[in-house]
Structures are given as C-alpha cells and as structure tokens.
ZAVOLUM-366031 format. One line per field, with one value per atom (N, C-alpha, C): residue number from 1; residue in one letter; atom name; x, z negated, y negated. Coordinates in steps of 0.1 Angstrom, whole numbers, plus 5000, padded with zeros to 4 digits. Atoms other than C-alpha are relative to their C-alpha. Example, Ala and Ser with C-alpha at 12.3 -4.5 7.8 and 13.67 -1.06 7.14 Angstrom:
BEGIN
k <- [1/1/1/2/2/2] .
r <- [a/a/a/s/s/s] .
a <- [N/CA/C/N/CA/C] .
X <- [5009/5123/5009/4991/5137/4992] .
Z <- [5000/4922/5000/5000/4929/4992] .
Y <- [5012/5045/4988/5011/5011/4989] .
END
This chain:
BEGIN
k <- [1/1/1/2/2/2/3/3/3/4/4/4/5/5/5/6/6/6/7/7/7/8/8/8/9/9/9/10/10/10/11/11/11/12/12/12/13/13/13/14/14/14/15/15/15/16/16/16/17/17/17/18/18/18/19/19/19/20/20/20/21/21/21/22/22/22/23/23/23/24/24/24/25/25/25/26/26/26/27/27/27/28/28/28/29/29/29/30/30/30/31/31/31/32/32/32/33/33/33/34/34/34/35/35/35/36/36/36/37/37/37/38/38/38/39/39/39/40/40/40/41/41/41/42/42/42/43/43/43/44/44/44/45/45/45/46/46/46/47/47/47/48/48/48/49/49/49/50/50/50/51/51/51/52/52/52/53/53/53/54/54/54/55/55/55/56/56/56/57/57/57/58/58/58/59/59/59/60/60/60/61/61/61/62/62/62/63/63/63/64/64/64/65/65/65/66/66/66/67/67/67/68/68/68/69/69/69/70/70/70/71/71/71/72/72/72/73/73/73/74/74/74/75/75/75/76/76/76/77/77/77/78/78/78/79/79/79/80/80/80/81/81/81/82/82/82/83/83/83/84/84/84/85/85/85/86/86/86/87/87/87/88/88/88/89/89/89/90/90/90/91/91/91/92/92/92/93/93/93/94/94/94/95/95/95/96/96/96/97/97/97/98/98/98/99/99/99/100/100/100/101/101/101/102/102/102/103/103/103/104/104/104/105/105/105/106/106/106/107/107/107/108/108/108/109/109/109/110/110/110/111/111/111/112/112/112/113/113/113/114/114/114/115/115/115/116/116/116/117/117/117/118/118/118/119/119/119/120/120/120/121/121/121/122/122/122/123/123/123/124/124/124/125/125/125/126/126/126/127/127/127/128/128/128/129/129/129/130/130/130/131/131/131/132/132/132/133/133/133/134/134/134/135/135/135/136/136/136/137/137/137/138/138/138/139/139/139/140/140/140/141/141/141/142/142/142/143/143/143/144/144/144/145/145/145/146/146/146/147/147/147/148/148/148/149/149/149/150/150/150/151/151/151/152/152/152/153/153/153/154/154/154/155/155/155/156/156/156/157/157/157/158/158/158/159/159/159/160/160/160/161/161/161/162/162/162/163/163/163/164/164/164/165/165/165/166/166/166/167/167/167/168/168/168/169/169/169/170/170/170/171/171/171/172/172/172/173/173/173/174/174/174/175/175/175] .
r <- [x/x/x/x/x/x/x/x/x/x/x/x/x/x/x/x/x/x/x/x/x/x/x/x/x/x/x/x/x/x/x/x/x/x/x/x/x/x/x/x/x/x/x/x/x/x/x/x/x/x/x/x/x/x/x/x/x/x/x/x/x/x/x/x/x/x/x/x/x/x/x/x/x/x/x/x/x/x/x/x/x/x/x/x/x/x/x/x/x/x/x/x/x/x/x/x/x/x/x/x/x/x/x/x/x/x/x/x/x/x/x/x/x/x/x/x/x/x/x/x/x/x/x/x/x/x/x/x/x/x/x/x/x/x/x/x/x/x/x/x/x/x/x/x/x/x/x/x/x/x/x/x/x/x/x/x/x/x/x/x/x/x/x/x/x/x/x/x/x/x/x/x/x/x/x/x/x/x/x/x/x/x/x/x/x/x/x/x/x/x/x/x/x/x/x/x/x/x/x/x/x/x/x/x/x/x/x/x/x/x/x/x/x/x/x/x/x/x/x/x/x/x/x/x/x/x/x/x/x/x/x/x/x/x/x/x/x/x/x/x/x/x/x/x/x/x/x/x/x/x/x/x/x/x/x/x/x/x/x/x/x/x/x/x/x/x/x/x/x/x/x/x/x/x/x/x/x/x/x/x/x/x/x/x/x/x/x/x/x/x/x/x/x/x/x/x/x/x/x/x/x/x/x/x/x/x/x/x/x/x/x/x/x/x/x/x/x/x/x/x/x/x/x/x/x/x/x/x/x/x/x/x/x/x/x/x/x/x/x/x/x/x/x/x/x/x/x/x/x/x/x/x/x/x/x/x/x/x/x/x/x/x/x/x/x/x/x/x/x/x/x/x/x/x/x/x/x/x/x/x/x/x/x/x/x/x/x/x/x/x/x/x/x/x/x/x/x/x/x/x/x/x/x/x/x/x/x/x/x/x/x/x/x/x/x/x/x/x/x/x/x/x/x/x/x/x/x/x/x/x/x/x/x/x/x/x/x/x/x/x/x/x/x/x/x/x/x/x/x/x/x/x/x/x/x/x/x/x/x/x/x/x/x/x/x/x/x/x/x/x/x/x/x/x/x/x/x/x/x/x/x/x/x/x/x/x/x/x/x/x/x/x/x/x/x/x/x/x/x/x/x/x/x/x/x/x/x/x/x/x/x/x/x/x/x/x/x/x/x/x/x/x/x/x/x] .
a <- [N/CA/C/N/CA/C/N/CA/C/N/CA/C/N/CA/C/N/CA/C/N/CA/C/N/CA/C/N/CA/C/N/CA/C/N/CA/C/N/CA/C/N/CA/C/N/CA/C/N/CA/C/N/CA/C/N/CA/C/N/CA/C/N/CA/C/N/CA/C/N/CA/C/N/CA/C/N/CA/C/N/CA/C/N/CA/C/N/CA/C/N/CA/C/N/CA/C/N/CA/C/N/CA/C/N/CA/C/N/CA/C/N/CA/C/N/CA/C/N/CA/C/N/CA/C/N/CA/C/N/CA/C/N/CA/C/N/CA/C/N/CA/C/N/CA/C/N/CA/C/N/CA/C/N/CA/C/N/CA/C/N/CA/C/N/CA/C/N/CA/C/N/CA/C/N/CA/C/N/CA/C/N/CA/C/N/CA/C/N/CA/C/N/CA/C/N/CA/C/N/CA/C/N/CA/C/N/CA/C/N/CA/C/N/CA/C/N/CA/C/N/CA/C/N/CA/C/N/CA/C/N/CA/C/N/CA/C/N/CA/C/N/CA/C/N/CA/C/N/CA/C/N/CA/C/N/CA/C/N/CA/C/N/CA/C/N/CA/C/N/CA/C/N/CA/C/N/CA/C/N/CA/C/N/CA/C/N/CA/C/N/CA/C/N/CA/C/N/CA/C/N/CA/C/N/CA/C/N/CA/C/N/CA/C/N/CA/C/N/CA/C/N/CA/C/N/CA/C/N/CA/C/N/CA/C/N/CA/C/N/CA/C/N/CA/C/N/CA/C/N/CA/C/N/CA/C/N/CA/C/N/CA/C/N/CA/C/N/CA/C/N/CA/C/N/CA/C/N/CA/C/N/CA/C/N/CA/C/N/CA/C/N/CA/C/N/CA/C/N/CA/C/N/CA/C/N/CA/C/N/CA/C/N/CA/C/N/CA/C/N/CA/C/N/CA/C/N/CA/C/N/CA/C/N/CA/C/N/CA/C/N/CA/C/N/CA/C/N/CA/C/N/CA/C/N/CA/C/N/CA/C/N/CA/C/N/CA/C/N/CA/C/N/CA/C/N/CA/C/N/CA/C/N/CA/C/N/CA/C/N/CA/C/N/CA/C/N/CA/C/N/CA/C/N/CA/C/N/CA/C/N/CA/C/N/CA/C/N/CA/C/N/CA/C/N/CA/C/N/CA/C/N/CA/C/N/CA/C/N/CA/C/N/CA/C/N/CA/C/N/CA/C/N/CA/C/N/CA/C/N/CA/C/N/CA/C/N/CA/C/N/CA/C/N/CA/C/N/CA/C/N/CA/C/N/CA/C/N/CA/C/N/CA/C/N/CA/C/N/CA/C/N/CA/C/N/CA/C/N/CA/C] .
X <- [5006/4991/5009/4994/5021/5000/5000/5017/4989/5012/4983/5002/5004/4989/5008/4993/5022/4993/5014/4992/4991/5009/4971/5010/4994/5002/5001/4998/5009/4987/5015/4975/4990/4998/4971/5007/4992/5001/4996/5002/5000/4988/5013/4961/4998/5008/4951/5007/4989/4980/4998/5002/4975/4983/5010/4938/4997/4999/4941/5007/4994/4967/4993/5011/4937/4988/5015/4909/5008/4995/4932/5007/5000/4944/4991/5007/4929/4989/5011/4895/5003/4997/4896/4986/5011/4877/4989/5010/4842/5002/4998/4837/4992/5014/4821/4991/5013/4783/5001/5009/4767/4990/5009/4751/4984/5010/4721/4994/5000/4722/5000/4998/4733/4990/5013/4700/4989/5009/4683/5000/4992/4699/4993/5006/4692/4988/5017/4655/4995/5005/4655/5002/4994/4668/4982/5012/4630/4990/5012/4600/4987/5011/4577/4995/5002/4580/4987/5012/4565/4987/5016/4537/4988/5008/4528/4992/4999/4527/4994/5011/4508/4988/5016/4479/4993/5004/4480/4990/5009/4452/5001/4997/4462/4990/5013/4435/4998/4997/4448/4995/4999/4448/4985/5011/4413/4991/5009/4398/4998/5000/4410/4996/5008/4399/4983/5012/4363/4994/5000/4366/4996/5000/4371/4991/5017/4339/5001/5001/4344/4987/5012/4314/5009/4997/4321/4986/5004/4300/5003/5002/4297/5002/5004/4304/4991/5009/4280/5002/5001/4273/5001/4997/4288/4992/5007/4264/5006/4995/4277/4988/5004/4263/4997/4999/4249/5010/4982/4285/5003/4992/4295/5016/4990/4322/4993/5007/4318/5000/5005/4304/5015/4990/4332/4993/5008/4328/4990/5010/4299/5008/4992/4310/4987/5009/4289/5007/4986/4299/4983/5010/4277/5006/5004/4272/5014/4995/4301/5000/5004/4302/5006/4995/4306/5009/4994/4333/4998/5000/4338/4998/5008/4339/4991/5017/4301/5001/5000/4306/5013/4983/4342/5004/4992/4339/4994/5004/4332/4988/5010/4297/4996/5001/4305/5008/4989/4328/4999/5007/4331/5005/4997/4331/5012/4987/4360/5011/4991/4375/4997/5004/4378/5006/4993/4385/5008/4991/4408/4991/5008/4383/4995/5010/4365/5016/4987/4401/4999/4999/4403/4991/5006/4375/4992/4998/4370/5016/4988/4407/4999/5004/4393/4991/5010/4361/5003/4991/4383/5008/4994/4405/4990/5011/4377/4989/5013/4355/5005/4993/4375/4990/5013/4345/4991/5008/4323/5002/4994/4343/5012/4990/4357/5003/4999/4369/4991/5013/4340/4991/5010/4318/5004/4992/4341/5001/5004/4340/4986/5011/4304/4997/5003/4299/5007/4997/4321/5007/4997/4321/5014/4989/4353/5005/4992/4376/5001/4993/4381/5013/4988/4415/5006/4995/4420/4996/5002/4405/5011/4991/4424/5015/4985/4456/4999/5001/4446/4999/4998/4440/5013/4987/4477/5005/4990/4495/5000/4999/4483/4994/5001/4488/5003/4996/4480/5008/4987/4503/4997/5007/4502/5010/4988/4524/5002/4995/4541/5008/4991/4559/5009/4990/4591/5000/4996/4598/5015/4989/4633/5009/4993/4661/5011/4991/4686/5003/5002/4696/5006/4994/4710/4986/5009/4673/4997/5003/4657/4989/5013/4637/4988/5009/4607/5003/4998/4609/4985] .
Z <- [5002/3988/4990/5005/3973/4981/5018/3941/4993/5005/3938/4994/5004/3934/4985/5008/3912/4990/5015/3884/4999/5007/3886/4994/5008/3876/4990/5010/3850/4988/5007/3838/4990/5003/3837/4993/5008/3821/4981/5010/3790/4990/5003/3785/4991/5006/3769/4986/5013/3738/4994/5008/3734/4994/5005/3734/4979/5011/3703/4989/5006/3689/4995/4998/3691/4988/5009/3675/4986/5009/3647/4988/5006/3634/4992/5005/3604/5004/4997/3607/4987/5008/3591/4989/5013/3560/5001/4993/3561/4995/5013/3544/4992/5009/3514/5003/4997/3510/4990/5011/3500/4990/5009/3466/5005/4992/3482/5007/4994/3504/4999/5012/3482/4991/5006/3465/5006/4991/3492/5005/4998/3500/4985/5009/3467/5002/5002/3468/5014/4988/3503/4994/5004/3485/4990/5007/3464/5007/4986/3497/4985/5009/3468/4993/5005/3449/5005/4994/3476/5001/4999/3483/4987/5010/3447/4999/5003/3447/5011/4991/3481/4996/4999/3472/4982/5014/3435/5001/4998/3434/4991/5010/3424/4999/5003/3407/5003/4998/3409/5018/4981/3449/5003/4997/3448/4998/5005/3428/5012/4994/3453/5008/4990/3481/5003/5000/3468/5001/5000/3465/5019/4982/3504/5006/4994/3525/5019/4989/3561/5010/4991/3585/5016/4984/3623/5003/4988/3655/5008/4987/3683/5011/4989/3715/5007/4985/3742/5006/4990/3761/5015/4989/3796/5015/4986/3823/5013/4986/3858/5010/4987/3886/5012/4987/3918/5010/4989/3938/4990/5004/3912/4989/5007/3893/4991/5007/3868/5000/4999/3865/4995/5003/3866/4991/5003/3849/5011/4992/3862/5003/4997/3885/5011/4992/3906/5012/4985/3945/5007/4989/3974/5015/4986/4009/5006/4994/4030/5015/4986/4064/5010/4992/4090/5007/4988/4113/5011/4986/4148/4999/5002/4133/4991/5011/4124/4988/5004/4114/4987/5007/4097/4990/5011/4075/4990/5015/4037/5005/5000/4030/4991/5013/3996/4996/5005/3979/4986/5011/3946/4997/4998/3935/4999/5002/3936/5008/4988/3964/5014/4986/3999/5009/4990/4030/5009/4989/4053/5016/4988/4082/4990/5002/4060/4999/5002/4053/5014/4992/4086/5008/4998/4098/4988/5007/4070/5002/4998/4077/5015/4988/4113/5000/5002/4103/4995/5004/4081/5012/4989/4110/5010/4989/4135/4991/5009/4109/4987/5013/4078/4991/5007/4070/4997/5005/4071/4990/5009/4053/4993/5007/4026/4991/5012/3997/4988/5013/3973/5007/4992/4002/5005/5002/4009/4986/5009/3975/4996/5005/3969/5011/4989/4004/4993/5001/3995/4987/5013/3959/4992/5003/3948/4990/5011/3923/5014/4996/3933/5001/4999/3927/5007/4992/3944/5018/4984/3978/5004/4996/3980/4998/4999/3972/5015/4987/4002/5012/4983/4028/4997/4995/4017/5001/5003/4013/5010/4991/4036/5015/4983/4073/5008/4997/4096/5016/4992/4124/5016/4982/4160/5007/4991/4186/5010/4992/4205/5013/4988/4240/5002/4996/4246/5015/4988/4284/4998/4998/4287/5002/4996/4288/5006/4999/4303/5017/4982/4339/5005/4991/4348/5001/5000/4346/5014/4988/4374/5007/4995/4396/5012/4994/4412/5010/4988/4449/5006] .
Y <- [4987/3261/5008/4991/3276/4992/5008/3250/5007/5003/3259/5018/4987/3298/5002/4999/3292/4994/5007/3271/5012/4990/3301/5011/4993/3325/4993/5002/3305/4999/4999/3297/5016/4987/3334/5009/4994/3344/5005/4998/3363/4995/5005/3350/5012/4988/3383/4994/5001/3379/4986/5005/3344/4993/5000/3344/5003/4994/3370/4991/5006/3347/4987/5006/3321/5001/4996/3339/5005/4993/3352/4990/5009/3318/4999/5002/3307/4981/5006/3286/4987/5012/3251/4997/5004/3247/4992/5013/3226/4990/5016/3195/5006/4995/3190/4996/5006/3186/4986/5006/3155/5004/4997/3156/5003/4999/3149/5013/4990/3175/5015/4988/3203/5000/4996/3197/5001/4997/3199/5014/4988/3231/5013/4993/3242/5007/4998/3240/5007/4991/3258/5016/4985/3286/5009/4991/3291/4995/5002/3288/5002/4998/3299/4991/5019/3265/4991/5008/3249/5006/4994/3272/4995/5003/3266/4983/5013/3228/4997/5008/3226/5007/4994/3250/4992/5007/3229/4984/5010/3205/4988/5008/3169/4992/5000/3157/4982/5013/3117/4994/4999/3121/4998/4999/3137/4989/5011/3106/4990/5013/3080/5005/5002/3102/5002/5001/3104/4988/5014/3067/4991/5003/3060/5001/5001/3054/4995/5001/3061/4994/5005/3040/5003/5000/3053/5000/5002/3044/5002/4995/3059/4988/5012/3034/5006/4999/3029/5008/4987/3057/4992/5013/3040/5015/4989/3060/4997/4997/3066/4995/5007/3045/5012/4991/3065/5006/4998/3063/5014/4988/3087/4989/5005/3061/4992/5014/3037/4994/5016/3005/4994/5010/2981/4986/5013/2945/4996/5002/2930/4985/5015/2900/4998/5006/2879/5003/5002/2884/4992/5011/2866/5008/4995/2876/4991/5006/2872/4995/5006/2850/5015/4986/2882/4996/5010/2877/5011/4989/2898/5020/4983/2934/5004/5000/2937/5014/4986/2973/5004/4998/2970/4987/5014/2937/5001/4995/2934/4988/5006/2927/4991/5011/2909/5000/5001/2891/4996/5002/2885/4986/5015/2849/4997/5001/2830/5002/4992/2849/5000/5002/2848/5007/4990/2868/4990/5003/2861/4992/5006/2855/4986/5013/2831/4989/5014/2806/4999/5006/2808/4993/5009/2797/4984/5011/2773/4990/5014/2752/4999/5009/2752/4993/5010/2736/4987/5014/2710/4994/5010/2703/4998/5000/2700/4983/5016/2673/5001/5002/2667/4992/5011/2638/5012/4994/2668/5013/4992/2695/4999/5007/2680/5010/4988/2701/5007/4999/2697/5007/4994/2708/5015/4988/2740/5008/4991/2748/5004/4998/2746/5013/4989/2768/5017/4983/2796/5005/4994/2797/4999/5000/2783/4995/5008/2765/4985/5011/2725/5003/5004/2726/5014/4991/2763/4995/5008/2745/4987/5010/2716/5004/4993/2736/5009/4992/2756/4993/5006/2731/4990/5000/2717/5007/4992/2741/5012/4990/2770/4997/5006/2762/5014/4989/2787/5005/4997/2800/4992/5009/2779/5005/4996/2789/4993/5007/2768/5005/4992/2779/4986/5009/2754/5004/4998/2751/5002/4997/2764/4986/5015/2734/5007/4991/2761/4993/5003/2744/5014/4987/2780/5009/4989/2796/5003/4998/2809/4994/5007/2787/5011/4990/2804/4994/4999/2806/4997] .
END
C-alpha cells in the first residue's frame, strides 16, 4: 500500500511543467513525398479538371458502346404451390409402409430413402426368411440402390439386449 501511493507521488510530480516541456519541443519533420504521390496531390489541388473531363464526351468509348448488343431473358416465372412455398425439385416418393403411429408417420418417401420403421422391419423380414428376402427383392420393394441394401443388411445390425445372469457368488439369493 505504501509503494503504491509513493508511484502515484511520483507519477504526479511536476506533470503540469513537464507536460509543457512536452508540447513545446520541436515536432520532427515529415518525410518526403513520393513523386508519384506529389502528383497526385497536385491534381487534387484543381476539382474543376475533373468535372471537365467527366461531363466531356469521348467519342471512341461512344462507338464501341453503340457496338454492344445486349439479349436478356427473363427466367421462368417459378409460381407458388398451394402450401404457400415453392416447388422444390420434383422427386418421385412412393407410399410409405405405416408403422404403429397411424396419425404421426410420414406418408411418403421419396425414392431411394427409407424410414427407420421400414429397416427395421425389413432386417426382420431378412432374418426371419433370408431365401425370401434377398436383397434384390428388398430393393425392388422399397425402392432402393442394390448395393445400398446389401450394405445395409451387413453392416447395420440392430440393437438386441442381452441380460447376463450375475457370476457374483456374493449376490443376494432370493429367500
């Protein structure tokens, strides 16, 4: 505490005198201008110049731009659909298989794509008769890619739950 007030006396000291001493020093010369620059400078010095030379009609300019032959088109007027939005690309979708919530599931999909209810009941139909839902027959059903089906019944396995019986001999035996 007692450091911190002895740095503001000093800091304070005689500020007025050497402020003055400060501003009263002589100011350091600029640099020079670039040539460049200095005729740039110049020419700000007559605004009238320019005035003259933009309202001056160059006659070279005019030729080439009588020359020039703009063709614009209008695009397609893209009208608004009943919803109120616009038409997106147009994509094929198909009726999707309903699952349990009649009220709350999508009614179409668009091809190529699949809900979640339908994988799953499609990799239980494959494990259930694999002879009858082979992959070719899976894709033709629900509109698919071959090689996106058969990537999907390797590769996506879905969750089973297993319960282990306890190996703990300290658990609690029921009574």
């Amino acid at each position: 505490m007692m450091g911190a007030r002895l740095a503001r006396v000093l800091r304070t000291f005689n500020l007025e005198s050497r402020a003055h001493r400060e501003i009263g020093k002589a100011k350091p010369a600029p640099a020079p201008r670039h040539p460049a620059a200095a005729a740039a400078g110049a020419t700000r010095e007559d605004p009238g110049q320019f005035r003259e030379e933009i309202k001056k009609k160059d006659e070279h300019l005019h030729a080439l731009l009588k020359e020039v032959y703009v063709d614009s088109r209008d695009p397609p007027v893209i009208v608004k659909n009943g919803r109120g939005s616009l038409p997106s690309k147009t994509e094929e979708r198909r009726l999707a298989k309903t699952g349990q919530l009649r009220q709350l599931d999508v009614k179409t999909i668009p091809k190529g794509k699949i809900s979640v209810i339908e994988v799953l009941t499609l990799l239980s139909d494959h494990h259930r008769s694999p002879d009858e839902w082979t992959a070719e027959t899976i894709a033709s059903e629900y509109s698919l890619e071959l090689k996106d089906v058969t990537a999907l019944l390797t590769y996506f396995i879905p969750f089973a739950v297993k319960v282990f019986p306890p190996q703990d001999k300290k658990a609690i035996q029921p009574r």
